[in-house]
DOBA-65439 format. One line per field, with one value per residue (C-alpha): residue in one letter; x negated, y, z negated. Coordinates in Angstrom, 3 decimals. Layout:
N
resn (a:...)
c1 (X:...)
c2 (Y:...)
c3 (Z:...)
end
This chain:
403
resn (x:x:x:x:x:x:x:x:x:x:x:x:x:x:x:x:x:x:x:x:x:x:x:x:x:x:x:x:x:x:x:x:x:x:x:x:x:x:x:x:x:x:x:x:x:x:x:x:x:x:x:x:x:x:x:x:x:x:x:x:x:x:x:x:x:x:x:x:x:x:x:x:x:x:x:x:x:x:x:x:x:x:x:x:x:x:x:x:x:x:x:x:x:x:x:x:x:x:x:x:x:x:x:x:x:x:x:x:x:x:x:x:x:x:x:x:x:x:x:x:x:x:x:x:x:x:x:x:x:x:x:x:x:x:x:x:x:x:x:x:x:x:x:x:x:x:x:x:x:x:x:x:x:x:x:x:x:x:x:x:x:x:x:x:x:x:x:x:x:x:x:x:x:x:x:x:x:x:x:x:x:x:x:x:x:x:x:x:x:x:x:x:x:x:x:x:x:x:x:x:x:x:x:x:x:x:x:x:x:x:x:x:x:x:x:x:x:x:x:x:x:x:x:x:x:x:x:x:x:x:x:x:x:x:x:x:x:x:x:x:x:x:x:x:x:x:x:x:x:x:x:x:x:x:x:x:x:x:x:x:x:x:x:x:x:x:x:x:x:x:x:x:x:x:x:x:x:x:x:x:x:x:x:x:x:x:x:x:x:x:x:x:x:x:x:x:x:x:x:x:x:x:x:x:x:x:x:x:x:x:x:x:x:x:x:x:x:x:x:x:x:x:x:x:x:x:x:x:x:x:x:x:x:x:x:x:x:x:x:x:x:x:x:x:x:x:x:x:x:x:x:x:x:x:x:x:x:x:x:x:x:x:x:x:x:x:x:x:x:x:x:x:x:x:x:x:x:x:x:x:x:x:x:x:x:x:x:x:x:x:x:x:x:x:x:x:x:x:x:x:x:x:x)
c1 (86.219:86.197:83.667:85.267:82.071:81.500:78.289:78.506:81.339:80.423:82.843:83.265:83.386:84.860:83.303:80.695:82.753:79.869:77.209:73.625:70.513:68.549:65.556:66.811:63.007:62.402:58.533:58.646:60.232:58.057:55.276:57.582:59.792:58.223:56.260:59.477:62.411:65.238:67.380:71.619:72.875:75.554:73.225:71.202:73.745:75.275:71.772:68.103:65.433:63.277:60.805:59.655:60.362:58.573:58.509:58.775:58.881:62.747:62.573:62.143:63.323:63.554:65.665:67.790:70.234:73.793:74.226:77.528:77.406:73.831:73.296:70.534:70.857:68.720:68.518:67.702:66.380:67.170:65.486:67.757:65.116:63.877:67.029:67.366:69.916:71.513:71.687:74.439:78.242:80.439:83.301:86.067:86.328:82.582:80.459:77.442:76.483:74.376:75.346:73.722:75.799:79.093:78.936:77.666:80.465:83.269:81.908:83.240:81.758:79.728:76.543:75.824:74.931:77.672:77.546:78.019:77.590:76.780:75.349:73.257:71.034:69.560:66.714:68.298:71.226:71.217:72.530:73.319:73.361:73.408:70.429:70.523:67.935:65.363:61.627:59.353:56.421:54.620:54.811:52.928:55.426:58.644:61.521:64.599:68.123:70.699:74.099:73.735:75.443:77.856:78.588:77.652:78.784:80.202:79.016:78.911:77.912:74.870:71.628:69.609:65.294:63.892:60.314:58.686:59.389:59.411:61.388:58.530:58.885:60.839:58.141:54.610:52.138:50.556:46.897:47.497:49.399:47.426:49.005:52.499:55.124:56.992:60.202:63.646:65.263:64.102:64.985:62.440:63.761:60.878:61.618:59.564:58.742:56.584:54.713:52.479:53.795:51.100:50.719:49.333:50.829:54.578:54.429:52.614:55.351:54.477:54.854:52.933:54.634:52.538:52.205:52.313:49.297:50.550:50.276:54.253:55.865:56.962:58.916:57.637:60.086:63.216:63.430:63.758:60.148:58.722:60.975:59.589:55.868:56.292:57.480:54.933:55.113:55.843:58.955:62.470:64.192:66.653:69.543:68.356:67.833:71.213:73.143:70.739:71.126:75.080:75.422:73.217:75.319:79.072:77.544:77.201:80.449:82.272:80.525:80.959:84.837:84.311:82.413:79.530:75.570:73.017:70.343:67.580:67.839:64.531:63.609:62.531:65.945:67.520:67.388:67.923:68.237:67.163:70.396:69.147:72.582:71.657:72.448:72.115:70.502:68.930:71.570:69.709:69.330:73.299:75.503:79.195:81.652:85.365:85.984:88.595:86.904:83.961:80.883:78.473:75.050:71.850:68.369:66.634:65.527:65.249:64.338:61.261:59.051:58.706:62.112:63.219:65.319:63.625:65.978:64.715:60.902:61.912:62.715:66.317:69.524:70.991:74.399:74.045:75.574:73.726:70.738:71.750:71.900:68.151:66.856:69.249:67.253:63.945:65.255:65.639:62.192:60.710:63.314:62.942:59.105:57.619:56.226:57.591:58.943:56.529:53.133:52.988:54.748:55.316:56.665:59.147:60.160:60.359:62.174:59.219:59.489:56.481:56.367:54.221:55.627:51.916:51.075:54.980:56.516:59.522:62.646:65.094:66.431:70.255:68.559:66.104:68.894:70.587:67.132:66.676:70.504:69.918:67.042:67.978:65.736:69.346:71.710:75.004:74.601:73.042:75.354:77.428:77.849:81.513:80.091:77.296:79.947:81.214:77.677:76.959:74.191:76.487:79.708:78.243:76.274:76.690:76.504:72.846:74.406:75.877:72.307)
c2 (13.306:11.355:8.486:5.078:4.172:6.651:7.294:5.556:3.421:-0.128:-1.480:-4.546:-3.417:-5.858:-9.085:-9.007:-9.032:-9.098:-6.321:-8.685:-7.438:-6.447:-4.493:-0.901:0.184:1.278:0.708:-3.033:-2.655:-0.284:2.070:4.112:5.273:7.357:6.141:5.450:6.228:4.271:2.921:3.139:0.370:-0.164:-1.082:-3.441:-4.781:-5.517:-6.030:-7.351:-5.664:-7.494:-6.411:-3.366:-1.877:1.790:4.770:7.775:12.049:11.999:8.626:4.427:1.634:-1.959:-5.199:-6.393:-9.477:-9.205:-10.547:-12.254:-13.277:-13.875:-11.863:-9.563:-5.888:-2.486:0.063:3.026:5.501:9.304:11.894:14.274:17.000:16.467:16.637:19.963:22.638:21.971:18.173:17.754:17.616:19.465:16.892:18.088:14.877:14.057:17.516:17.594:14.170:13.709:14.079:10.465:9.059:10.659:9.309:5.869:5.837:6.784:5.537:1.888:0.510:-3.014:-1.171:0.697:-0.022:-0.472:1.413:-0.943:1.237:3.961:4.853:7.806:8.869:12.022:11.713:9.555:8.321:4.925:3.860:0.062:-1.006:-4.353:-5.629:-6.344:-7.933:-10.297:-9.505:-9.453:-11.099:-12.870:-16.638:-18.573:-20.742:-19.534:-18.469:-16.354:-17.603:-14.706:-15.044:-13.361:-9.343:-9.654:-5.920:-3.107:-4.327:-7.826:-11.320:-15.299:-18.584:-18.191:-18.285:-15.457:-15.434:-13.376:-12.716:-14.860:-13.474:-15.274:-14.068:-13.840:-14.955:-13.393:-12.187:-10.870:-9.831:-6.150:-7.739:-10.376:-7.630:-4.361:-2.345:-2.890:-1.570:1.563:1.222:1.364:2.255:5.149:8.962:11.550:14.119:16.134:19.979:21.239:24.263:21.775:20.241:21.311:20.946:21.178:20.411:17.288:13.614:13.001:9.165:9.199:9.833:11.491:11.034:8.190:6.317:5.479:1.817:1.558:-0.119:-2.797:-6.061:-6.462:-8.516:-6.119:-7.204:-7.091:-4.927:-5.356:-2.694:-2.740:-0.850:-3.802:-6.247:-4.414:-4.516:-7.987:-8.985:-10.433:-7.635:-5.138:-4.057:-5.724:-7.326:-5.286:-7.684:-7.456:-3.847:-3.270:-5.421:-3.314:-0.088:-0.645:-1.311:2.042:4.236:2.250:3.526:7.320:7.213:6.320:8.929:11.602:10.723:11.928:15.087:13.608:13.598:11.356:13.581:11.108:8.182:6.360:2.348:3.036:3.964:0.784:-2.496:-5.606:-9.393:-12.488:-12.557:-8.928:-7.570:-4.201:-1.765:2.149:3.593:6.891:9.220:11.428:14.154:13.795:16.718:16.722:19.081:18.888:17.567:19.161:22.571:23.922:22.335:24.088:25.523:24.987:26.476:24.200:20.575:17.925:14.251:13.080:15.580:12.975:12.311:16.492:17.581:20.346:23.077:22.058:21.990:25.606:26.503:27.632:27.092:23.859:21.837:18.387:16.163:16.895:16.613:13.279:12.030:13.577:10.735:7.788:8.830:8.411:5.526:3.772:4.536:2.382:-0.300:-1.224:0.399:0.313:3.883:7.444:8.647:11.775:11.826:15.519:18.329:20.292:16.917:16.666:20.459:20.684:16.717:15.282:11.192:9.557:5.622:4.027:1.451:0.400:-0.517:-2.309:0.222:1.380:0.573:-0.703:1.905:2.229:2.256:5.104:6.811:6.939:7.950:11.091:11.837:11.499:13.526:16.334:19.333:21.491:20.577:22.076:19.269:16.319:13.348:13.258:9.971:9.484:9.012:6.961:4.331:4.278:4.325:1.707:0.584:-0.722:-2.061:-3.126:-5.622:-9.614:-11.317:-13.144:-16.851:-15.472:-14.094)
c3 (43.547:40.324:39.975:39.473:36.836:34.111:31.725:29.112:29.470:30.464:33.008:31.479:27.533:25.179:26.668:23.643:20.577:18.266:18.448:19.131:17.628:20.867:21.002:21.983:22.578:26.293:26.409:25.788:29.033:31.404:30.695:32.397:29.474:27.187:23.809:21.202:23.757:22.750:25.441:24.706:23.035:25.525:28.372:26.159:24.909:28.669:30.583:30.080:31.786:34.197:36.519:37.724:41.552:41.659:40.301:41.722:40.497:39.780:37.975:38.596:39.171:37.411:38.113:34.891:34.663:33.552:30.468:31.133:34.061:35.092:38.557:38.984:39.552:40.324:37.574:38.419:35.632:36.892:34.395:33.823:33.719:36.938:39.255:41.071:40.413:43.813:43.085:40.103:40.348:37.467:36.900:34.399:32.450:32.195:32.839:34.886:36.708:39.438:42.842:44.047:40.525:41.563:45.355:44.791:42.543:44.608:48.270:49.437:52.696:53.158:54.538:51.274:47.959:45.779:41.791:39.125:36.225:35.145:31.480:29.919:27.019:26.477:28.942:31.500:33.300:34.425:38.162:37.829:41.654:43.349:44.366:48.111:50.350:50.905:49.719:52.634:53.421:56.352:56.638:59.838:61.502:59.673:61.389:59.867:62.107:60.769:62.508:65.773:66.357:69.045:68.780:66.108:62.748:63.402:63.886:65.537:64.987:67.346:66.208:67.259:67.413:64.885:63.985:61.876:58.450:55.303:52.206:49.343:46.176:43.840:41.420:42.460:39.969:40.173:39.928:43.106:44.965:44.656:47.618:46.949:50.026:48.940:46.962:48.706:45.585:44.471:46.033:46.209:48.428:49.668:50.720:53.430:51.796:49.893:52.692:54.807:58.613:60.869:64.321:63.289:63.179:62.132:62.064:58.161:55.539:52.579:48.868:47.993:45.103:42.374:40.170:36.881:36.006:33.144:34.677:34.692:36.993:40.167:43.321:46.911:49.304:50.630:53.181:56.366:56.461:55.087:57.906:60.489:59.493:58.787:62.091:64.610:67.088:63.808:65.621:65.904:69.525:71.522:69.791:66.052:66.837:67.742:65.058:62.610:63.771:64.160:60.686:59.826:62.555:60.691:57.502:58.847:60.732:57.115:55.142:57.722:57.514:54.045:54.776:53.014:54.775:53.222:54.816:54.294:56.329:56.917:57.090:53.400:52.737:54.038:52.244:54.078:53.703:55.570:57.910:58.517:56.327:55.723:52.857:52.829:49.509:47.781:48.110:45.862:48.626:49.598:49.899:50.358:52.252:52.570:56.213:56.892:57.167:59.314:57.890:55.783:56.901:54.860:54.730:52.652:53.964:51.345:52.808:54.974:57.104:59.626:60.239:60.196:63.154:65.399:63.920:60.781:61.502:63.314:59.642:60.886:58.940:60.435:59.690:58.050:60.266:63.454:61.409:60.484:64.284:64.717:61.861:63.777:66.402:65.006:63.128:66.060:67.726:64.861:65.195:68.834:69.110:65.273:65.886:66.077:68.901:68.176:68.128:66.482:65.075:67.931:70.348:67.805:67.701:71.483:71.308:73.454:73.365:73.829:73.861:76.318:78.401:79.181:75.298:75.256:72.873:75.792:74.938:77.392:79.009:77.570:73.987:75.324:76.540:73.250:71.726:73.474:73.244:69.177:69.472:72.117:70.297:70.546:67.769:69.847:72.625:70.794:70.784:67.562:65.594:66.861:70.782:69.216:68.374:71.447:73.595:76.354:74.345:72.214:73.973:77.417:76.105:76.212:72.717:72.455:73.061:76.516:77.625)
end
């Protein structure tokens, strides 16, 4: 697999034919870089910095403008000296790169974030994404009218009711926004040798992200954990749930074509836009097999406790892709319900749903039988993604204008 965007070669090098004198130092920028850390010409050169989006343990994020051509884009800053063994890629032609680099650079599909660039100094490399989705925030009497899902993945004409959400602003200062939604960009994998897993609650995710406290400008979220809080009844309709989750499930069908597992899905992990256009991202915990051969086992979990497959909370060695199905599963408990399917440890283990039809959190009843097929507590019989495609849930369904 060769990545189509390489460190340190901009792809559009030779549009500048005179070298500008731009400020090269990184913490004019962010606090984030360290004092006197000088960012690579190339990317200056090619990009201003803008506004800050998190920051995480393996690195952060920032929005920057193209130079040339105006449009914004996510940068995100991966320290070199913080990425696992297990997550780089040896490539003959450009060495050690890592694995979320290589795969954002080599992966096509609509639903996922698309690589830009790629560049790299000595502390960092720098992922140059596009920036998808709408910021999030709640607006009385505002209604978003996206083009209504007829089936998984396409669209019509017809309008479809949504909850009232209201894109935000584009900018949002630290001071007037003191508990700022997580970050969608930025991948912290989280091993579960790390955490604690009691019997305790599974809906709380860990690894708070941290602010940096400087008063720069820093966007609100646009992921779809932020859509769903936002919505009036903090959970999405059957219809929106479906188009949404379609997109997510034509995302994971692609990638597993390609033997590849993102092995962190979560509502953090998806950015989406007003017309509810989703966008797959953080593939910092990824891992690749060749699919044409028996699929790998692992023994080490790296992703979100509260979306970890029973095998995994067992602590046994599981395989990737059924692993993947358990978090669609779960996924879709906080689409159609805005909760976990689980309320502890051990209901997840032993695959246990439990969403009360008396407090209005059921889901209909061919999207709860897709939940508890996703999350069947035995990875040999749980549904795989290919018979997710073709579930009733999906193609038994009129479009909303027929309803």
């Amino acid at each position: 697999m060769r990545p189509t965007a390489t460190p340190g070669s901009h792809q559009r090098r030779g549009k500048f034919s005179l070298k500008r004198n731009y400020d090269l130092s990184a913490s004019v920028y962010s606090c984030n870089f360290p004092e006197c850390h000088q960012l690579a010409p190339d990317f200056v050169e090619a990009y201003q910095l803008e506004d800050e989006l998190g920051s995480g343990g393996y690195g952060f994020v920032m929005t920057a403008r193209d130079r040339y051509d105006g449009y914004e884009v996510a940068v995100k800053f991966i320290i070199k000296d913080k990425v696992p063994e297990h997550c780089w890629i040896s490539d003959p032609a450009f060495g050690k790169l890592p694995i979320e680099v290589v795969l954002l650079s080599y992966v096509k599909h609509e639903s996922i974030v698309r690589c830009l660039d790629v560049f790299e100094d000595s502390r960092y490399f720098y992922l140059v994404q596009e920036l998808h989705g709408s910021p999030w925030n709640r607006s009385e009497g505002f209604a978003l009218h996206p083009s209504s899902p007829n089936s998984a993945g396409s669209t019509s004409s017809t309008s479809l009711s949504t909850p009232a959400l209201s894109p935000s602003s584009s900018e949002t200062s630290l001071v007037h926004e003191p508990q700022t939604p997580p970050n969608p960009y930025l991948a912290l994998p989280v091993s579960v040798a790390d955490h604690s897993l009691s019997e305790g609650s599974v809906g709380e995710e860990p690894g708070a992200k941290e602010e940096c406290q400087t008063g720069v400008c820093r966007r609100p979220s646009y992921d779809l954990f932020e859509c769903i809080e936002q919505s009036e009844q903090k959970r999405l309709s059957e219809d929106q749930a479906r188009y949404v989750f379609g997109q997510v499930v034509d995302a994971v069908h692609y990638l597993d074509s390609l033997g590849i597992c993102h092995r962190d899905i979560k509502d953090e992990n998806v950015v989406i836009d007003q017309n509810l256009k989703i966008k797959l991202i953080d593939f910092g915990s990824a891992t690749i097999a060749d699919p044409t051969k028996p699929r790998p086992e692992y023994d080490q979990f790296f992703g979100t406790a509260a979306y970890a497959s029973s095998e995994i909370l067992l602590k046994k060695k599981y395989k990737a892709a059924p692993a993947e199905v358990w978090t669609l599963g779960v996924l879709l408990s906080y689409l159609l319900a805005g909760v976990s399917p689980f309320p502890t440890i051990r209901d997840a283990i032993e695959g246990r749903i439990f969403l009360s039809e008396t407090l209005g959190l059921k889901p209909p009843e061919g999207a709860m039988e897709l939940m508890r097929r996703c999350l069947d507590p035995n990875p040999d019989t749980r549904i795989t993604i290919e018979e997710i495609k073709t579930h009733p849930w999906f193609l038994n369904h009129q479009a909303p204008g027929e309803l």
